[in-house]
GUNUVEX-176373 format. One record per residue (C-alpha): residue in one letter; x, y, z. Coordinates in steps of 0.1 Angstrom, whole numbers, plus 5000, padded with zeros to 4 digits. Example, Ala and Ser with C-alpha at 12.3 -4.5 7.8 and 13.67 -1.06 7.14 Angstrom:
A512349555078S513749895071
***
This chain:
X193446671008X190246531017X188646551052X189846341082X187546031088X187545951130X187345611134X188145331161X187144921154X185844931185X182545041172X182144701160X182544551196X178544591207X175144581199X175044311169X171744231168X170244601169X169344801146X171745041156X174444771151X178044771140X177044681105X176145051090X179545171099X181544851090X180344931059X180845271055X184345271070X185145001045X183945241014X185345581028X188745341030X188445280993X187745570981X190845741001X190045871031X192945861059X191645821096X192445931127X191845731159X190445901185X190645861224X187545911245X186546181257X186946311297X184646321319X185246721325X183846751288X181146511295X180446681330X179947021306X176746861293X175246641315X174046581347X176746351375X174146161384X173146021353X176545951342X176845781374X173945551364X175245561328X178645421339X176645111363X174745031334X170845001340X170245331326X168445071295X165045151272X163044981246X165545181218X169045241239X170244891257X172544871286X175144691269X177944561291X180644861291X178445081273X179545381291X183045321280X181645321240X179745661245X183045801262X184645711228X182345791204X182146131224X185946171222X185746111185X183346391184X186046611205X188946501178X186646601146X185746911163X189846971171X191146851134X188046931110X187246581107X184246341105X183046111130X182545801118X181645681157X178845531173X176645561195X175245871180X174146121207X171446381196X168446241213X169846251245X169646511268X171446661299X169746401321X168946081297X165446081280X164846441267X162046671252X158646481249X160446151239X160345811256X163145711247X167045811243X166845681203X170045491208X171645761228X173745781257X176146061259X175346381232X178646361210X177546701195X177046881226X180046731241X182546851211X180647171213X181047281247X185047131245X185547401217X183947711237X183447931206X180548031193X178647781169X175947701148X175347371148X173147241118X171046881125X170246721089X169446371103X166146261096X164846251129X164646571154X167946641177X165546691205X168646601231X170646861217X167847131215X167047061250X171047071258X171447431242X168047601244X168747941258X172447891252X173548241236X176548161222X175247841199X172147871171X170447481166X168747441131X167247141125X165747001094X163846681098X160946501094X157546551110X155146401122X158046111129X160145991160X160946161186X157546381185X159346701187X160646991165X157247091148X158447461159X161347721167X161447801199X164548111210X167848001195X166147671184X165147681148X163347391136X162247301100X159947011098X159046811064X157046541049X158546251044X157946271006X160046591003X162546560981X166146720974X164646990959X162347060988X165047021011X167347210998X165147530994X164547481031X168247451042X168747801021X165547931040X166847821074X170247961070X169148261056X167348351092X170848281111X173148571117X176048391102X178948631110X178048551148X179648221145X183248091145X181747691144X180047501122X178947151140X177246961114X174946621129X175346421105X172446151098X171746011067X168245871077X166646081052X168145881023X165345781006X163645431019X165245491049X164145471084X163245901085X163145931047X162946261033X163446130999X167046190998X169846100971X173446100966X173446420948X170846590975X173746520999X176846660977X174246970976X174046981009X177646971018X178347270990X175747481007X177847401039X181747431024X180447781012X179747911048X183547911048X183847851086X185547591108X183347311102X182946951113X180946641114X179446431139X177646041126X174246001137X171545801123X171645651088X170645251089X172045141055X175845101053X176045141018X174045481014X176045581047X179545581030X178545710995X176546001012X179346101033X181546061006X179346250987X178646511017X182846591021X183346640986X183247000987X185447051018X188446860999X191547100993
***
């Protein structure tokens, strides 16, 4: 049985012209579907899990929209999107599943803009945090998009029940992660790093976790270090299916949560690719 894709068409409602537009996960939905995933559709989430993470009064400003930077528009109804990307979060978290939902969510923080950036990186709610805080067990949750999860470090810094790793590249957008700070652990690399590279760091970074600690794993999911992508680590299919068996053989309850990863077609054969490992 292979793991639960989380999916609603309403991800293709907004935001055509962006980079961050519906065209990666059309895409990717379309080859997860053909290669026999089923999906689950998910509702969004409340706003007592949202309240768990961030602050009123920027939801309040999320929900009248002009809450808009250079990177993260205020698209008409956004807040109802980022309530249902952040339930698909909730629903993986519940069933095991990947989130094949955007807007992603680990740039932003409790309050909007977070941790030396400028910007919320096409952010508005923190899907990870969100499905974190809903489960209440102790996690680990393990960031391999290319780019820093400076929201979510700044969401769980201090937090004792949840470990952040991070493995991403640096120097690169947001600015941040260059060090570990308490419960933070942050591995940057040069762009030109390679599976190899990468995958002796992963195996570093989780041997300095006290694994037996955790009932979670919460796995951010960005594939922006595919190679010749926009936070390219010089990834491949194969440094992804790695990846996931490194993952599948932590044996815990594990799930996945989309966030970056700007070509459609990498997207879907990396996640495919990723989710091998967990099939039954």
């Amino acid at each position: 049985m292979k793991t639960k894709i989380i999916f609603s068409k309403k991800c293709f409602e907004y935001g055509s012209l962006h980079i961050e537009g519906p065209r990666r996960v059309r895409i990717a939905y379309e080859i997860l579907r053909e290669r026999g995933y089923d999906f689950l559709t998910p509702e969004p989430a409340s706003e007592e899990d949202i309240l768990r993470v961030h602050d009123a009064e920027y939801v309040r400003r999320l929900k009248e929209g002009p809450v808009a930077d250079a990177d993260t528009p205020a698209y008409e109804n956004v807040y109802e999107y980022a309530r249902l990307s952040a339930g698909g979060a909730v629903l993986a978290a519940k069933v095991e599943g990947f989130s094949l939902m955007r807007p992603p969510g680990h740039h932003v923080g409790r309050r909007g803009v977070a941790l030396g950036a400028s910007t919320k990186g096409f952010c508005y709610l923190n899907n990870m945090a969100i499905a974190v805080r809903f489960l209440g067990k102790p996690a680990l949750i393990l960031d391999i998009d290319g780019h820093h999860g400076n929201g979510t470090q700044e969401i769980f810094l201090g937090d004792e029940k949840v470990t952040y790793v991070g493995l991403h590249r640096y120097p690169h957008y947001p600015g941040t992660g260059y060090s570990s700070e308490g419960n933070c652990l942050n591995f940057p690399l040069r762009g030109d790093c390679g599976d190899e590279v990468y995958l002796k760091t992963l195996d570093e970074a989780l041997s300095k976790v006290d694994l037996d600690k955790f009932e979670v794993v919460a796995v951010s999911a960005g594939f922006d270090a595919h190679a010749g992508d926009l936070a390219s680590l010089d990834l491949t299919e194969l440094g992804f299916n790695k990846i996931g068996k490194k993952i599948a053989s932590l044996r815990k309850h594990t799930f996945f949560v989309l966030e970056g990863g700007y070509s459609g077609e990498n997207n879907g054969k990396d996640i495919d690719e990723l989710l091998k490992s967990f099939e039954l």
